[in-house]
C-alpha positions as CSV (number, residue, x, y, z in Angstrom):
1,X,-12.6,-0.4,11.8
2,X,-14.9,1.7,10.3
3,X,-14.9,5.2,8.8
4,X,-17.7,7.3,9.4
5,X,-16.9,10.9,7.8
6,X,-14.6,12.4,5.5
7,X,-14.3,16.1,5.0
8,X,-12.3,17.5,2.0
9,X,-11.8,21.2,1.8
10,X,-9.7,22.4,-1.1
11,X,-7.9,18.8,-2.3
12,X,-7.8,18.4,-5.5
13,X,-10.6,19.8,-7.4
14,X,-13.0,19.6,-3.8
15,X,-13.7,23.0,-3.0
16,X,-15.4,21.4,0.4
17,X,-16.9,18.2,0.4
18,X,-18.3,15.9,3.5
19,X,-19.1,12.4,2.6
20,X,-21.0,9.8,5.7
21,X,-20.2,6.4,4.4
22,X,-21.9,3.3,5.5
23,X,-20.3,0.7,7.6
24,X,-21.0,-2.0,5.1
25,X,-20.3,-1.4,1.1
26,X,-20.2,2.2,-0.7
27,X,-20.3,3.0,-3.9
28,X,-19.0,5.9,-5.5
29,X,-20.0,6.4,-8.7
30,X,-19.2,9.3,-11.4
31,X,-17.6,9.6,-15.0
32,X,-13.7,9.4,-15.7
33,X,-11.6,12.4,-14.2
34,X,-14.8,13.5,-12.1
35,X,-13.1,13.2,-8.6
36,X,-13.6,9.6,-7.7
37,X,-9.9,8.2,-7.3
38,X,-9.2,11.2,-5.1
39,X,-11.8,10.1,-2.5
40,X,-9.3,7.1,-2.2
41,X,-6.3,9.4,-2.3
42,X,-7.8,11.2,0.8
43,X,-8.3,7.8,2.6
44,X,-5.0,6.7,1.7
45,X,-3.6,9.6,3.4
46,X,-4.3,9.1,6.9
47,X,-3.8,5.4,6.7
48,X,0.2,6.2,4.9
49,X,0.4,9.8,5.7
50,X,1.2,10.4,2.0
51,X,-0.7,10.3,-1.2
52,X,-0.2,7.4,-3.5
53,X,-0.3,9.1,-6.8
54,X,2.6,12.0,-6.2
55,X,5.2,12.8,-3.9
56,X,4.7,16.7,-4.4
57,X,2.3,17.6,-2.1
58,X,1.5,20.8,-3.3
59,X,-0.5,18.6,-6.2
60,X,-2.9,18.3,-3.6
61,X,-3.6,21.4,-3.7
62,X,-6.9,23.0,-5.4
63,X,-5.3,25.6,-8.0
64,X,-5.3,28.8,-6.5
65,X,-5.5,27.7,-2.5
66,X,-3.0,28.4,-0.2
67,X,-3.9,25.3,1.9
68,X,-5.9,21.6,1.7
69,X,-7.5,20.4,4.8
70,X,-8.8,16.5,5.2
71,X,-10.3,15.6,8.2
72,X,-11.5,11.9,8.9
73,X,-13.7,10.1,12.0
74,X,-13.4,6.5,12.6
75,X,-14.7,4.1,14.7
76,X,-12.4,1.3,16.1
77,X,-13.3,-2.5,16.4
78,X,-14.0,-1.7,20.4
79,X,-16.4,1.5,19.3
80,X,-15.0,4.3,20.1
81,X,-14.3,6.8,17.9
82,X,-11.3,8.9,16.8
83,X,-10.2,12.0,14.6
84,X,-7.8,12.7,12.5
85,X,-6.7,15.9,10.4
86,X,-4.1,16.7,7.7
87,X,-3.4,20.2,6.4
88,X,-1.1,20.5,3.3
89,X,0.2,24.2,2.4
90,X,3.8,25.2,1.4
91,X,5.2,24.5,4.0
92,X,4.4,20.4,4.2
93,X,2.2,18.6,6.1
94,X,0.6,18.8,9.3
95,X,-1.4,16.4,11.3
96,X,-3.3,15.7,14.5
97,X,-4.8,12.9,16.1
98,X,-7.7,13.3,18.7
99,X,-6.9,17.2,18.6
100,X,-3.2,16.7,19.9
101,X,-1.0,17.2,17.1
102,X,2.2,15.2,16.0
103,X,5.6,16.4,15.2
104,X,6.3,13.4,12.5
105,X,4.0,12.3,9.6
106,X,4.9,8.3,10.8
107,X,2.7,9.3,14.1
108,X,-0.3,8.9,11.5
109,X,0.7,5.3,10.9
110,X,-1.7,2.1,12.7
111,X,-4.6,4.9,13.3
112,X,-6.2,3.5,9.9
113,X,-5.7,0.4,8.1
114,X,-6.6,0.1,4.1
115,X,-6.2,-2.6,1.8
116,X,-6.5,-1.2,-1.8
117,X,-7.6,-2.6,-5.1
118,X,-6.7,-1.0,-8.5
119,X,-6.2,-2.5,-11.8
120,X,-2.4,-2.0,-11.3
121,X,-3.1,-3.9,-8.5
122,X,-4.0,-6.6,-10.8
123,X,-0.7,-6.9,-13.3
124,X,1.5,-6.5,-9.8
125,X,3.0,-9.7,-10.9
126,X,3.8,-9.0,-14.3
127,X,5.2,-5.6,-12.8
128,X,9.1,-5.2,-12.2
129,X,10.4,-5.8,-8.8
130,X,9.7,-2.3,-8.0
131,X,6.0,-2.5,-8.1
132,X,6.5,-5.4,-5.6
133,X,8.9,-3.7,-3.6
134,X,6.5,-1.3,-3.0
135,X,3.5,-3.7,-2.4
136,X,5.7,-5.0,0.5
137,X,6.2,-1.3,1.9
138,X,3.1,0.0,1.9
139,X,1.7,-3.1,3.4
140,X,4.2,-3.3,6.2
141,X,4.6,0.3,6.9
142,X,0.6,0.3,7.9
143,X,1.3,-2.6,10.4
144,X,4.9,-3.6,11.0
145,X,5.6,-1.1,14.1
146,X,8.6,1.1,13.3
147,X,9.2,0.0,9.5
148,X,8.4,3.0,8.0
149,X,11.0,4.8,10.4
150,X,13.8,2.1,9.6
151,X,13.2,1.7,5.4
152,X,12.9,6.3,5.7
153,X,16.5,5.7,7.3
154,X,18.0,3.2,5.1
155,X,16.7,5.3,1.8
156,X,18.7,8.1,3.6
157,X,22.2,6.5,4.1
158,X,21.9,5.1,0.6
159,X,21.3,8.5,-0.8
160,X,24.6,9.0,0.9
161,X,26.5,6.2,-0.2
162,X,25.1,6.7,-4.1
163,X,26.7,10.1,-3.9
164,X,30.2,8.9,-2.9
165,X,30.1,6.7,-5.4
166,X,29.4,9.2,-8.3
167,X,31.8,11.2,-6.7
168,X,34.4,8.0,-6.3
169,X,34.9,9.4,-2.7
170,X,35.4,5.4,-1.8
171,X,37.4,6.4,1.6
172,X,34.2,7.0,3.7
173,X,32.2,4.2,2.2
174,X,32.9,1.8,5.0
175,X,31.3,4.3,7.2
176,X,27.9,4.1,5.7
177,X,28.3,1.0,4.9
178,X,28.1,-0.1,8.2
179,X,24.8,1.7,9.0
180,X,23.4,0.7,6.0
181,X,24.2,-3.6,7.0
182,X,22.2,-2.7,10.0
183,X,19.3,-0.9,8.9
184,X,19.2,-2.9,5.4
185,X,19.1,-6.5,7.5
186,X,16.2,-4.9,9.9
187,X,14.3,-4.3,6.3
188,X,15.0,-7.8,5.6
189,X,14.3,-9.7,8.1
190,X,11.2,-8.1,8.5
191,X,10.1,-8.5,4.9
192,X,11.1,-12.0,5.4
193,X,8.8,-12.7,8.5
194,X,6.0,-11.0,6.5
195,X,6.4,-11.9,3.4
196,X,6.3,-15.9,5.1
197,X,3.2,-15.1,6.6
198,X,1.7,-13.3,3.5
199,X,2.6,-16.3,1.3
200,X,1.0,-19.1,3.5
201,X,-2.3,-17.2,3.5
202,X,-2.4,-16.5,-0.1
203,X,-1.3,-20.0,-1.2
204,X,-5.2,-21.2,0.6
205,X,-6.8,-18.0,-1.0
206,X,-5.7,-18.9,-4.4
207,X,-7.0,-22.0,-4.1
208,X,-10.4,-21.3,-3.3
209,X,-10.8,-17.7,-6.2
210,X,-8.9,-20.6,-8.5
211,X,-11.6,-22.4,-11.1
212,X,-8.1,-24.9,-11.4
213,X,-5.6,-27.3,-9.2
214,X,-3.0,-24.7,-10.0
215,X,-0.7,-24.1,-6.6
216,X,0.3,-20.3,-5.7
217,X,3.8,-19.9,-3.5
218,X,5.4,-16.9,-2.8
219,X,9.4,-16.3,-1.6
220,X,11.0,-13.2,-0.7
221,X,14.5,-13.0,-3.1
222,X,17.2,-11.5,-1.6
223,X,21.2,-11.7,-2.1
224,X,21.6,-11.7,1.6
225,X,22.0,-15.3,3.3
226,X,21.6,-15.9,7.4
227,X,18.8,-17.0,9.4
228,X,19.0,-14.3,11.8
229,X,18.9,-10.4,11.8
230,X,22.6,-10.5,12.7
231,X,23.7,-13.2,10.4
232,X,21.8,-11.1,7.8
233,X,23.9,-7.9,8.5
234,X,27.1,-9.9,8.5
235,X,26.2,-10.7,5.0
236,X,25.0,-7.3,3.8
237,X,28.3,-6.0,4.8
238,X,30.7,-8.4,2.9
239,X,28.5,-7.8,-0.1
240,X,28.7,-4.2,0.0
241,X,32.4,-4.6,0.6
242,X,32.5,-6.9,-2.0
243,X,30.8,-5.1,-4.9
244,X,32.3,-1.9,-4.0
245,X,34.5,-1.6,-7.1
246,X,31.8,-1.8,-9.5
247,X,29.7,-0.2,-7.5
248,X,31.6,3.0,-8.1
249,X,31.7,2.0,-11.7
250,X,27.7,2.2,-11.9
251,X,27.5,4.9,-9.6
252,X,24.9,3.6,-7.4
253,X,24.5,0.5,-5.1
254,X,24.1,-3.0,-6.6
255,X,23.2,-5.0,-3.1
256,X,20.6,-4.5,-0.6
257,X,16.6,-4.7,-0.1
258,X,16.4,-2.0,-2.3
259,X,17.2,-4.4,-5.5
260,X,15.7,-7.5,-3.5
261,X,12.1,-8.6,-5.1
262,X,8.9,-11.0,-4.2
263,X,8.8,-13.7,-5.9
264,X,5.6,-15.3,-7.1
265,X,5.1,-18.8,-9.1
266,X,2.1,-20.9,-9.6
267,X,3.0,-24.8,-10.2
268,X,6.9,-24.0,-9.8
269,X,7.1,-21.6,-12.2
270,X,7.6,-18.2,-12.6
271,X,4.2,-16.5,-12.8
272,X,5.3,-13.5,-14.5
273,X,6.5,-15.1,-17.2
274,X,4.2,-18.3,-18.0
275,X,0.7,-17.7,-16.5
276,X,-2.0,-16.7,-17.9
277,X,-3.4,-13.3,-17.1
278,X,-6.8,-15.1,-15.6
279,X,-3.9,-16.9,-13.3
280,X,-2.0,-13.6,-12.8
281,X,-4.9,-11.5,-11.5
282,X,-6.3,-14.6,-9.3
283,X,-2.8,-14.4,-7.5
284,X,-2.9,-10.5,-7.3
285,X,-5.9,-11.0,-5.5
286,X,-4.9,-13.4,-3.2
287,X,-1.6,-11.8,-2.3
288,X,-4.4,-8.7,-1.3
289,X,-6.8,-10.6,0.2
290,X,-4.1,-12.8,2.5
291,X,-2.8,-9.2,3.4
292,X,-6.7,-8.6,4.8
293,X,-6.3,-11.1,6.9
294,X,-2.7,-10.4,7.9
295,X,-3.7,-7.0,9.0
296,X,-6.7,-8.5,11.1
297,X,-4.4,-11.3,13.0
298,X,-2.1,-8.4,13.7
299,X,-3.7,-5.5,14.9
300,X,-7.4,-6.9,15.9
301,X,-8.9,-4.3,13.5
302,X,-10.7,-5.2,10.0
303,X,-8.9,-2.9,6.7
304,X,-11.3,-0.8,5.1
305,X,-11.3,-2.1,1.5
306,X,-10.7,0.0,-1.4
307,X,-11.6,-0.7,-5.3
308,X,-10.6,1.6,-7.5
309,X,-12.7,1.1,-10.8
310,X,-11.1,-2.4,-10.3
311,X,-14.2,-4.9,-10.9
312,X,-14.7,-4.0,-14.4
313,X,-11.2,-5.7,-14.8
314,X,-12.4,-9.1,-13.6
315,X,-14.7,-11.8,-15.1
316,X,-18.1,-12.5,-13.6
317,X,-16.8,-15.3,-11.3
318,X,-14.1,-13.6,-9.4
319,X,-15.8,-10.3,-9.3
320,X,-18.7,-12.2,-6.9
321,X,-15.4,-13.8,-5.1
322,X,-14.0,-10.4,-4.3
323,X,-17.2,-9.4,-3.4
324,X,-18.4,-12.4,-0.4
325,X,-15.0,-11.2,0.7
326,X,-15.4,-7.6,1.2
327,X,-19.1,-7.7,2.1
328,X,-17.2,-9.1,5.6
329,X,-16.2,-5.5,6.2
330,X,-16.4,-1.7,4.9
331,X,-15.7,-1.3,1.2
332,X,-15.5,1.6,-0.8
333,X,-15.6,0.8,-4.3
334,X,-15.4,3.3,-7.5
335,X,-17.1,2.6,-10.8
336,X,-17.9,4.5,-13.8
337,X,-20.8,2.0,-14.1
338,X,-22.4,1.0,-11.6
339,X,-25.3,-1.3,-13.9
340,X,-22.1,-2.9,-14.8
341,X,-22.1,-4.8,-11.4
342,X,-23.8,-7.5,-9.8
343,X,-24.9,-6.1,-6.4
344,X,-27.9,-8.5,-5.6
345,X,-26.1,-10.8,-3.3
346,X,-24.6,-8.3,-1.2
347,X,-26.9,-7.0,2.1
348,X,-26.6,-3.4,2.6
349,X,-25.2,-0.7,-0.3
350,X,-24.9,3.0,-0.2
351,X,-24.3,4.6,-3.0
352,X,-22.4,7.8,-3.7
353,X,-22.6,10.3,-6.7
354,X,-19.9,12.5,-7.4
355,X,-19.7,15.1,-10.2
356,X,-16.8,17.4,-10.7
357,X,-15.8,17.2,-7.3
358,X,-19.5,17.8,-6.0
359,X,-21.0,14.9,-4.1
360,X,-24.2,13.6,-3.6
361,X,-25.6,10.8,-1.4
362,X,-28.6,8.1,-2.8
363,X,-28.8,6.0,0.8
C-alpha cells in the first residue's frame, strides 16, 4: 500500500497544501511547530478516522474556517487506486470512500494501514497500562474486523454502569452488567489472540535489533480466566457481580479490559521496572515492527510507516536497524535535521520541506 497524494485545505495551520510522496522513503523536514507532525495527523486520520493528538475536532480546524477538508489517493498492493475524503466542520465529520459516502466514521477503517513511530512510542513500556491499552486499540482497530465497533460499545455501557454507581442506583446494574460480560469477553479474547501473535513476532525481532542474549516475551494481563470467549464472559460476570460493593464505593468499575494491561519482560523480568532504556526502546521497537508484519500476514497489504522526529531518539546502530526495515516499504519520516541522519544506505529518498504550513518538494 502506497499513498500517492495528500491534499490539506484549512487543517491546522494548512491553508491548502498538496503533497506527491514517493513510494519508497520521504522525508519531511522543517523546524519545531512548523507543520510537520500534522502531516502525520492527516495520515492518521483516514487510517483511524480520528486524529491522535485531540478528540475535539474542531482543533482541526484552521482559526477562522468554517470547515477542514483532507483528501488522500492510494494505491493498493494489487495497483489500483482508491480515494478517500474527510471534511470536519461543526457539525462532525464526514467521509467518503471512492466518491460514495459513509454514514459511520468506522466505514474508514482497513482502507489505510499505518504503523507509527514517535518518541512516546519509545518509553511505551515504561508508560502506564493506559499507554499500552491504547497501543493494543489502535493496532487492532486498523485490522481486527469489527473491534472498533465492539470496544465503541463496551466504552458506552460502562459509561452507563459508572453513572449508576455514582448515583448508587445498584438495582439496574445486573442489566448492564450483562452486556458489558459480553462485549468486554469479545475485547478480550481478541486482545488475547493478538496480543499471542504480536508477542511471538516481537520476541525474534528483539533478538535480531538486540546487541545482547537478552529474551523479550510479552503476555496480555487480565483478571478474567477461561479459554474460550464464553468461558471468558462467565468470568467477567461473576467479577462484576463480585466487586460490585466497592465498586459503588469508588464510583467507577474495578474489572474489565478497560483496567487489563500488556505485559512486557525481558529475561523474566519486568521491563518497566529493571531494563535499561537501550533495552526498553529495542522492545518498543520490536513490539512496532512485529505489528508491521502482523498487519502484512493479515490483510496482504504493507503499513505505511510513520517516524515522527523519532530517529534522533535512537543510537546509531538501531537507527540503521529501523531503517533496512522500513526501506521494505513507504516511510514518511519527520526530522528537524535531516544532516542528523545516515541516509546513504538507503535506495531512493524524497525529500520534503515544509515551512509554516507551506510545502515544498526537493525530488
Amino acid at each position: 500500500m502506497k499513498i500517492i497524494r495528500l491534499d490539506l485545505m484549512n487543517f491546522r495551520r494548512f491553508e491548502y497544501s498538496q503533497i506527491a510522496f514517493s513510494s519508497g522513503l520521504n522525508i519531511i523536514v522543517g523546524n519545531n511547530a512548523s507543520g510537520k507532525t500534522t502531516i502525520l495527523e492527516s495520515i492518521s486520520m483516514f487510517a483511524l478516522g480520528r486524529s491522535l493528538r485531540t478528540r475535539l475536532d474542531k482543533e482541526l480546524i484552521r482559526f477562522g474556517q468554517p470547515e477542514a477538508q483532507l483528501r488522500i489517493k492510494l494505491q493498493t498492493i494489487h495497483n489500483s487506486n482508491s480515494d478517500m475524503a474527510i471534511r470536519i466542520s461543526g457539525k462532525g465529520k464526514q467521509i467518503a470512500v471512492n466518491g460514495v459516502s459513509k454514514k459511520h466514521v468506522s466505514e474508514i477503517l482497513g482502507h489505510l494501514y499505518i504503523v507509527s513511530f514517535t518518541p512516546e512510542t519509545l518509553q511505551l513500556i515504561k508508560a502506564g497500562p493506559e499507554e499500552r491499552r491504547r497501543f493494543l486499540n489502535v493496532a487492532m482497530a486498523q485490522c481486527v474486523q469489527g473491534y472498533a465497533d465492539v470496544l465503541r460499545s463496551y466504552h458506552h455501557i460502562l459509561q452507563q454502569r459508572n453513572h449508576l454507581l455514582r448515583m448508587r442506583q445498584t438495582e439496574s446494574l445486573s442489566t448492564w452488567d450483562e452486556q458489558l460480560s459480553e462485549l468486554g469477553a469479545r475485547i478480550i479474547s481478541e486482545r488475547q489472540r493478538f496480543s499471542r501473535e504480536l508477542a511471538a513476532g516481537a520476541r525474534t525481532l528483539y533478538e535480531s535489533l538486540a546487541d545482547s542474549s537478552d529474551h523479550l516475551s510479552i503476555q496480555y494481563r487480565t483478571q478474567c480466566s477461561g479459554e474460550s470467549s464464553v468461558a471468558v464472559q462467565q468470568s467477567l460476570a461473576s467479577l462484576l457481580a463480585r466487586h460490585a460493593q466497592s465498586d459503588v464505593m469508588r464510583g467507577y468499575t474495578t474489572v474489565g479490559p478497560h483496567r487489563d494491561d500488556l505485559q512486557v519482560l525481558i529475561d523474566d523480568h519486568q521491563a518497566a521496572k529493571y531494563a535499561s532504556q537501550g533495552q526498553i526502546r529495542t522492545a518498543a521497537l520490536a513490539m512496532q515492527l512485529s505489528l508491521i508484519a502482523y498487519i502484512e500476514t493479515h490483510t496482504g497489504e504493507s503499513p505505511v510507516i510513520l517516524l515522527d522526529d523519532v530517529l534522533s531518539e535512537l543510537d546509531e546502530h538501531r537507527q540503521k536497524q529501523l531503517l533496512n526495515f522500513v526501506d521494505k516499504t513507504q516511510a514518511i519520516i519527520t526530522t528537524a535535521h535531516q544532516s542528523s541522519i545516515s541516509w546513504n544506505q538507503l535506495q531512493s529518498v524524497k525529500v520534503i520541506r515544509v515551512d509554516r504550513g507551506i510545502i515544498s518538494n526537493e525530488g
